[in-house]
ZAMARGU-4260 file (C-alpha; in steps of 0.2 Angstrom, whole numbers, plus 5000, padded with zeros to 4 digits):
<rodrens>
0) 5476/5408/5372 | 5494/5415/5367 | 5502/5428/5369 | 5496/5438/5352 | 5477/5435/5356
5) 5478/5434/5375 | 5467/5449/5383 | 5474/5461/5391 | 5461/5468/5406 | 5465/5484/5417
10) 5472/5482/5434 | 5454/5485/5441 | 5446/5471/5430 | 5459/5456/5434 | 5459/5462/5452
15) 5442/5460/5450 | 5443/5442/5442 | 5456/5437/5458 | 5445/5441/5471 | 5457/5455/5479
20) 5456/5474/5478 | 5468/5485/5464 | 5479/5491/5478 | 5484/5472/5482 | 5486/5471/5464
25) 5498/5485/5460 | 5507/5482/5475 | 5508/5464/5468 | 5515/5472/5452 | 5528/5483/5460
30) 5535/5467/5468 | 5537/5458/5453 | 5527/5445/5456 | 5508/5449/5446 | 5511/5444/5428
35) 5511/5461/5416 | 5505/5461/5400 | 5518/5472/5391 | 5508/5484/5376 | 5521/5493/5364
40) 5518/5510/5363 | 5505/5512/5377 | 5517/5523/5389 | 5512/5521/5407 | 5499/5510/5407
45) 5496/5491/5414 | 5488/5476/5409 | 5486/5463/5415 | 5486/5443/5405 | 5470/5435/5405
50) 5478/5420/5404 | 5489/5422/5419 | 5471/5426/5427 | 5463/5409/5422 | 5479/5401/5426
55) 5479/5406/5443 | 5459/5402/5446 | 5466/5383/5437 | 5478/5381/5453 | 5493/5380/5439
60) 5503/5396/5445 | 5507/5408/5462 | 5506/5428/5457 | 5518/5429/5471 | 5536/5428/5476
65) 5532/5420/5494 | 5525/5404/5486 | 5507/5408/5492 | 5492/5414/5481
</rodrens>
């Protein structure tokens, strides 16, 4: 999956995918450390990369700073 076909899912769907609730998500996201899906054009909203979803689920990558999942 790139980039260009990688599905972008709302913060309630990939914090549903993770296992955590969307509050842990966003604050996630305001730390810099949960992998935004930038969408030209869209203004505020967030998305999230599916493939930075599965890659976490695969044990291949942290969504946070501290080193922990």
């Amino acid at each position: 999956m790139t980039a260009e076909t990688d599905k972008a899912l709302t913060e309630r769907e990939a914090a549903a995918r993770l296992g955590i609730s969307p509050i842990t998500l966003g604050r996630w996201r305001r730390d810099g450390a949960a992998p935004v899906l930038p969408l030209p054009g869209l203004g505020r909203l967030v998305r999230y990369a599916e493939s930075a979803i599965v890659k976490y689920f695969d044990g291949g990558g942290a969504l946070t700073k501290r080193g922990t999942r």
